[in-house]
C-alpha positions, 0 to 999 in steps of 0.5 A: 500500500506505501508503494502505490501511495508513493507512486501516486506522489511521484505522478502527481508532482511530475505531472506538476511540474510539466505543466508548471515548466510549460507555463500552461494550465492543465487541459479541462475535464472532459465530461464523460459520454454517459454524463451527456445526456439529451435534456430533458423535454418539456411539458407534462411528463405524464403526456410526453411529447417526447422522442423515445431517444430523447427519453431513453438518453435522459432517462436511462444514460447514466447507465445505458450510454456508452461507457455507464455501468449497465452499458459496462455490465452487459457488455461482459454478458454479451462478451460471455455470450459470444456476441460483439462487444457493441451489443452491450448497448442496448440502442444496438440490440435486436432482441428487445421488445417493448413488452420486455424492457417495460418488465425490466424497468418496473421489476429490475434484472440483477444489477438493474434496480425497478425504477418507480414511475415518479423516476419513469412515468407510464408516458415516458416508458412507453416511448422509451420500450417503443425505441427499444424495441423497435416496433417488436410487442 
């Protein structure tokens, strides 16, 4: 444990100093892919107006956007499964039906928790497992 805490001193102070030695600031943070997520529409949630993909990228991309945990998670199922890693995204998947994601969303799957409908209206759900699932009952 000292030797990691050393190490995480010497990148530190190195990474300093070449920045202190160019006379620039570090470069900014880029928010990470899963963080940028479509707003929110507006209007009444429980009458949504909006698209499936916007729903699916506010509602469900901190999770399901490239690089958030459930994205991450099945991925290795997917891996596991013998499928190509870009079928961990669910916006990839074929297999899906609206019936199926709607079951997922309201009772949870494993590492998935259920999400209430304050979290997720009825409205909201609808779109999102219509744009799943592709038309697919």
């Amino acid at each position: 444990m000292k030797r990691l805490s050393v190490i995480v001193l010497v990148v530190t102070a190195f990474a300093q100093n070449v920045f202190a030695e160019e006379g620039a600031a570090p470069p900014p943070m880029m928010m990470p892919t899963y963080q940028m997520r479509a707003p929110l529409p507006e209007g009444d949630r429980l009458e949504t107006t909006g698209s499936g993909e916007e729903l699916f990228s506010n509602r469900c991309g901190s999770c399901h956007l490239p690089f958030g945990m459930g994205t991450n998670v099945l991925t290795v199922q997917r891996l596991a499964l013998g499928e190509p890693p870009e079928m961990g995204l669910l916006t990839n998947r074929e297999d899906l039906g609206a019936a199926y994601v709607k079951a997922v969303v309201r009772n949870g799957k494993v590492g998935m928790p259920r999400l209430n409908r304050v979290e997720v209206t009825d409205s909201e759900l609808e779109r999102i497992a219509d744009f799943l699932g592709r038309g697919k009952p």
